[in-house]
Backbone as CSV, one residue per row, in Angstrom:
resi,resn,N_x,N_y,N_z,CA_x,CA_y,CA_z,C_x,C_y,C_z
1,UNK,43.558,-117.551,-28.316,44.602,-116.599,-28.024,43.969,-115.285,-27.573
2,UNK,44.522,-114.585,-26.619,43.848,-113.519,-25.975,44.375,-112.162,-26.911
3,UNK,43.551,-111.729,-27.652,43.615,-109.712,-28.123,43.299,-109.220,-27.710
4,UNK,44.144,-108.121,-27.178,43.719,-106.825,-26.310,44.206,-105.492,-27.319
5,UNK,42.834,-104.988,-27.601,43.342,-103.135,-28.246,43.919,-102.322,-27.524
6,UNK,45.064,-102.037,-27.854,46.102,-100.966,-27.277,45.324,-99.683,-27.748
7,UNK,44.915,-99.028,-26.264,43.972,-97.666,-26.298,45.057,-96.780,-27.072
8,UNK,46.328,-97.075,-26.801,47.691,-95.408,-27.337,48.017,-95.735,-29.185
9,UNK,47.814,-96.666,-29.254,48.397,-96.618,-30.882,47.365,-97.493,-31.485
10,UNK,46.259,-97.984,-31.121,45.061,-98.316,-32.149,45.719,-99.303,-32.372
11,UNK,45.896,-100.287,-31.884,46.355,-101.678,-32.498,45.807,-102.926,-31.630
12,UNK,45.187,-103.713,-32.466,44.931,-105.176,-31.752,45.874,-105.815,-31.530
13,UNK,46.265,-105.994,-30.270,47.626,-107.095,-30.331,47.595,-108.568,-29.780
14,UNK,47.656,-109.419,-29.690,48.074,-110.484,-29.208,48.943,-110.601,-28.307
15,UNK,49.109,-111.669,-27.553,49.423,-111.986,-26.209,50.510,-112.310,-26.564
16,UNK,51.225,-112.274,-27.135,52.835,-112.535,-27.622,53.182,-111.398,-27.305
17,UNK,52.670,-109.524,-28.283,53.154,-108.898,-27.832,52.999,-108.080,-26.607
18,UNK,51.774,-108.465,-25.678,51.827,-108.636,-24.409,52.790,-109.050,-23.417
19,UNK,52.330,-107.839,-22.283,53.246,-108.306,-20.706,52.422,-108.385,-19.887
20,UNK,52.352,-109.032,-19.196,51.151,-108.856,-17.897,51.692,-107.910,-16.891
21,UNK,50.382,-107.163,-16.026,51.364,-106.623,-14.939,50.336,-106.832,-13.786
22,UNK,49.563,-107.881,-13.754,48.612,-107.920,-12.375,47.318,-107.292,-12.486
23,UNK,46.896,-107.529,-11.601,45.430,-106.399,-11.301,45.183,-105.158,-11.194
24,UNK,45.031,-104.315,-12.124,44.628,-103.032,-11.611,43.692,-102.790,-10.853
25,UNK,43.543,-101.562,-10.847,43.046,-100.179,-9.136,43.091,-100.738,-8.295
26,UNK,44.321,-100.929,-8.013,44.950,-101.462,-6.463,45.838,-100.438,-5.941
27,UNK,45.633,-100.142,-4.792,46.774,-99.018,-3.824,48.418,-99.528,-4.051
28,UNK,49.157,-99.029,-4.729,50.709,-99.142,-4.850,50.734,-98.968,-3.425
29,UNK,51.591,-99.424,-2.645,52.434,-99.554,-1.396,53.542,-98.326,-1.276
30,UNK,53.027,-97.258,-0.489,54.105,-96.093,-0.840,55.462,-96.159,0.152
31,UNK,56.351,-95.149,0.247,57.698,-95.607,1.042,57.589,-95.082,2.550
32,UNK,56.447,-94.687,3.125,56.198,-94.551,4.018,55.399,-96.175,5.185
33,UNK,55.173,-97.159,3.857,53.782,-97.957,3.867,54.771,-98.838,5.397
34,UNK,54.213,-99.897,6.322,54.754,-100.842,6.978,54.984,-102.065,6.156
35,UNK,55.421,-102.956,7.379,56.145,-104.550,6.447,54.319,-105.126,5.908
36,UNK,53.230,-104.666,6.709,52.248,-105.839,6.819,51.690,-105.035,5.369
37,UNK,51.489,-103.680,5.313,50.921,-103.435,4.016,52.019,-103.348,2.519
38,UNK,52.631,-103.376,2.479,54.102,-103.614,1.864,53.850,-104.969,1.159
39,UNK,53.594,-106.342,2.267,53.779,-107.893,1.926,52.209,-107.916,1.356
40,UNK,51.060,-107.041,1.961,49.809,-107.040,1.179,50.044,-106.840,-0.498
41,UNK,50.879,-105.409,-0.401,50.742,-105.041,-2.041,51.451,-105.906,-3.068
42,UNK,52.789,-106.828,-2.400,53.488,-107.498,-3.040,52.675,-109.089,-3.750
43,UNK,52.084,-109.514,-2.130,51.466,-110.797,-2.331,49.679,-111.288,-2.783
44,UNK,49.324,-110.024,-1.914,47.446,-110.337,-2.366,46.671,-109.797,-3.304
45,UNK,47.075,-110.750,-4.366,45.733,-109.943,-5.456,44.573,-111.296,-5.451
46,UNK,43.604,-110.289,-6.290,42.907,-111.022,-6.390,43.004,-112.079,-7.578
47,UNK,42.493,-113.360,-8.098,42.162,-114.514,-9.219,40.788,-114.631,-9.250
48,UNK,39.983,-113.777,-9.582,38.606,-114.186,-9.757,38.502,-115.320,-10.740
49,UNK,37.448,-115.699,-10.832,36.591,-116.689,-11.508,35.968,-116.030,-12.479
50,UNK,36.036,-115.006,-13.894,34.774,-114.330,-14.480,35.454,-112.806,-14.337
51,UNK,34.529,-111.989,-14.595,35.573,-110.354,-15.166,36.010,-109.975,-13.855
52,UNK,37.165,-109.411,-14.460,38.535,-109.024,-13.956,39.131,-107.816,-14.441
53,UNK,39.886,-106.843,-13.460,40.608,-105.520,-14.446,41.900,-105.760,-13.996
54,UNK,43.075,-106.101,-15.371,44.179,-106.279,-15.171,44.898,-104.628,-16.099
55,UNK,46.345,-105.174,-15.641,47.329,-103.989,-16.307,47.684,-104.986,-17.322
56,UNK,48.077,-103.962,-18.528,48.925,-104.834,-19.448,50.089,-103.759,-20.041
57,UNK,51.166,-104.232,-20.375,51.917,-103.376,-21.490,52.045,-103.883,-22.713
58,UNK,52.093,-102.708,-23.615,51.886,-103.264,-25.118,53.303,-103.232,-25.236
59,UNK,54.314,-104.469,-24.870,55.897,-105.032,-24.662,56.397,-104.631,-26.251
60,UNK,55.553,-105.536,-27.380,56.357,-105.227,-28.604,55.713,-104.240,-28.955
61,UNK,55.380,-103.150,-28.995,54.396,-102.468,-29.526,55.077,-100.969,-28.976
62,UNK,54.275,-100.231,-28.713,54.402,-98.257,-28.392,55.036,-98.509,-27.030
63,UNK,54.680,-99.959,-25.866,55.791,-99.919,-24.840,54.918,-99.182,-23.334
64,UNK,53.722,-99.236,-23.643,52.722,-97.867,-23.062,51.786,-99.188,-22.447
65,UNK,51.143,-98.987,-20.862,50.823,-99.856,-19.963,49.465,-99.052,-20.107
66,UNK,48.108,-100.118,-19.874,46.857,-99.858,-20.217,45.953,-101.152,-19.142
67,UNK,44.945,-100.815,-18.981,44.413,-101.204,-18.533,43.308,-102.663,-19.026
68,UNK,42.601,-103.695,-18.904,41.824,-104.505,-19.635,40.816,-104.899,-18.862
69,UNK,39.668,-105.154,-19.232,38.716,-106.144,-18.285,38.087,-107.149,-19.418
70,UNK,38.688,-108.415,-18.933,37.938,-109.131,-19.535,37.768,-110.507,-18.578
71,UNK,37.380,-111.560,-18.831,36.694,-112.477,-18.210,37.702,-113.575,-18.225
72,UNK,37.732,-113.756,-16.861,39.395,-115.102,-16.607,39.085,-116.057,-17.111
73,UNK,37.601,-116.452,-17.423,37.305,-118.180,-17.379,36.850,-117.851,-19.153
74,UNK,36.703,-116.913,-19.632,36.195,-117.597,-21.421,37.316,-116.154,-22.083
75,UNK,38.001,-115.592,-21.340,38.965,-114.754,-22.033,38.114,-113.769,-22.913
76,UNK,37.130,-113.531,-23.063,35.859,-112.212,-23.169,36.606,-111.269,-22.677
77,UNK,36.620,-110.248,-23.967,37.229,-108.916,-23.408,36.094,-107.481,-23.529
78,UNK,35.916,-107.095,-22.434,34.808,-106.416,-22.409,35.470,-105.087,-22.977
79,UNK,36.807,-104.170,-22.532,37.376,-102.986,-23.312,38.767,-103.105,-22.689
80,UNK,39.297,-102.151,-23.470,40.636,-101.277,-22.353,40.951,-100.103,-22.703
81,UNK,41.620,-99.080,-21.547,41.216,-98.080,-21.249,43.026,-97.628,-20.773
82,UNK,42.982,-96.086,-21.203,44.597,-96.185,-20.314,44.983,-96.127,-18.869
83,UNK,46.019,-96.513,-18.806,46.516,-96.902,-17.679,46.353,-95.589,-16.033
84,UNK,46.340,-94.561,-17.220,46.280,-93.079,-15.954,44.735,-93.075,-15.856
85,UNK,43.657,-93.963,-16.133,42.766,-93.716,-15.350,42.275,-94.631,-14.242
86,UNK,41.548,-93.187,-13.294,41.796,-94.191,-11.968,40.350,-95.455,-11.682
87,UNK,39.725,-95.092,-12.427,38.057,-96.150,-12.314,37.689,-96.617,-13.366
88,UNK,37.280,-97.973,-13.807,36.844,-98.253,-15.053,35.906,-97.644,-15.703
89,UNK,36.227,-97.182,-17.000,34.931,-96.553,-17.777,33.285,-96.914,-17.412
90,UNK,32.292,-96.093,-17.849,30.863,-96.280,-17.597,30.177,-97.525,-18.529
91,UNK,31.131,-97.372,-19.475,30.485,-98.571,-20.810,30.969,-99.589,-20.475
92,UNK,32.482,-99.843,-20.033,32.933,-101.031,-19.962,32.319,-101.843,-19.064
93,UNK,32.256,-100.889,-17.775,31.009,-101.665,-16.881,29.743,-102.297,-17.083
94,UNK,28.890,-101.009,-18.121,27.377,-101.553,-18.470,27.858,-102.780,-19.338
95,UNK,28.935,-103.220,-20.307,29.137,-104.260,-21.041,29.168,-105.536,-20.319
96,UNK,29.997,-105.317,-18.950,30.005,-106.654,-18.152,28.637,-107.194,-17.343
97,UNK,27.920,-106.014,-16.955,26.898,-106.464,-16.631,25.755,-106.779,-17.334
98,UNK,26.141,-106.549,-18.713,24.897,-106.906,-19.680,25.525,-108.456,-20.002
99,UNK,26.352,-109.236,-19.660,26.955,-109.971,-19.879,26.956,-111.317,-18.746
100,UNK,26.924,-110.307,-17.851,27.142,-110.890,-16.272,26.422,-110.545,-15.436
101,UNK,25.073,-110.181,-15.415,23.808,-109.750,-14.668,23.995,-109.578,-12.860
102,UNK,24.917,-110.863,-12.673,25.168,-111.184,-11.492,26.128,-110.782,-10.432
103,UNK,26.646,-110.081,-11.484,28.247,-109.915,-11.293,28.489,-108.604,-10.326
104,UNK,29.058,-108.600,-8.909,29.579,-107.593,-7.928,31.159,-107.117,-7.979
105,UNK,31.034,-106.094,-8.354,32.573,-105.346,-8.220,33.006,-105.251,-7.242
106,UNK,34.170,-105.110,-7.405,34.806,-105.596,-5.839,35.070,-103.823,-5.502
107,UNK,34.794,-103.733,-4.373,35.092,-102.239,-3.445,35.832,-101.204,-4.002
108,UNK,37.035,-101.768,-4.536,38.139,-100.698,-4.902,37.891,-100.115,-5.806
109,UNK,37.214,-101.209,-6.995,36.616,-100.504,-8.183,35.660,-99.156,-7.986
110,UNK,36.303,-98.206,-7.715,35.266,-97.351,-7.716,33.833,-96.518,-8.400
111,UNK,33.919,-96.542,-9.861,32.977,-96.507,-10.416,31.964,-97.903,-10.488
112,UNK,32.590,-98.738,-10.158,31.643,-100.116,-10.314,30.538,-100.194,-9.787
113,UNK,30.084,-99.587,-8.659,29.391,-99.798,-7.894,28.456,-99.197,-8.075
């Protein structure tokens, strides 16, 4: 079963009281955006294989959306972090790569790199 620590109220929660909300540090689609970047933000995320930074909301819980990186294929949770920040922490990173030696962040991630 997947636990993720809710950074706002200090609580380990479980995936029951979890919501998913996709991949974070991705460009929201603003109301200026066209149909082609619009159907981008709606339809293309990424499914890696191995660490990943998703959104989550703590649904039964404080109700407050946060950030996670942990690993798609063994559910390894490296941290989470709140939702108003815009680049993954410095530790959470050194954790995945002490983990994942191999491992390339994808572009958007901006501190990753």
């Amino acid at each position: 079963m997947l636990i993720l620590h809710c950074p706002y109220c200090d609580l380990n929660a479980d995936e029951t009281e979890l919501a998913g909300g996709g991949e974070a540090h991705i460009k929201r689609a603003g109301m200026d955006a066209d149909d082609t970047a619009f159907e981008t933000y709606l339809f293309s995320r990424k499914n890696p294989r191995g660490p990943h930074f998703e959104r989550w909301r703590h649904a039964n819980g404080c109700g407050k959306w946060f950030h996670a990186a942990r690993c798609t294929q063994t559910l390894e949770v490296f941290g989470t972090y709140p939702a108003q920040t815009l680049e993954p922490p410095a530790d959470i990173i050194a954790k995945i790569r002490k983990r994942h030696p191999d491992w390339q962040p994808d572009t958007k991630v901006k501190g990753a790199s």
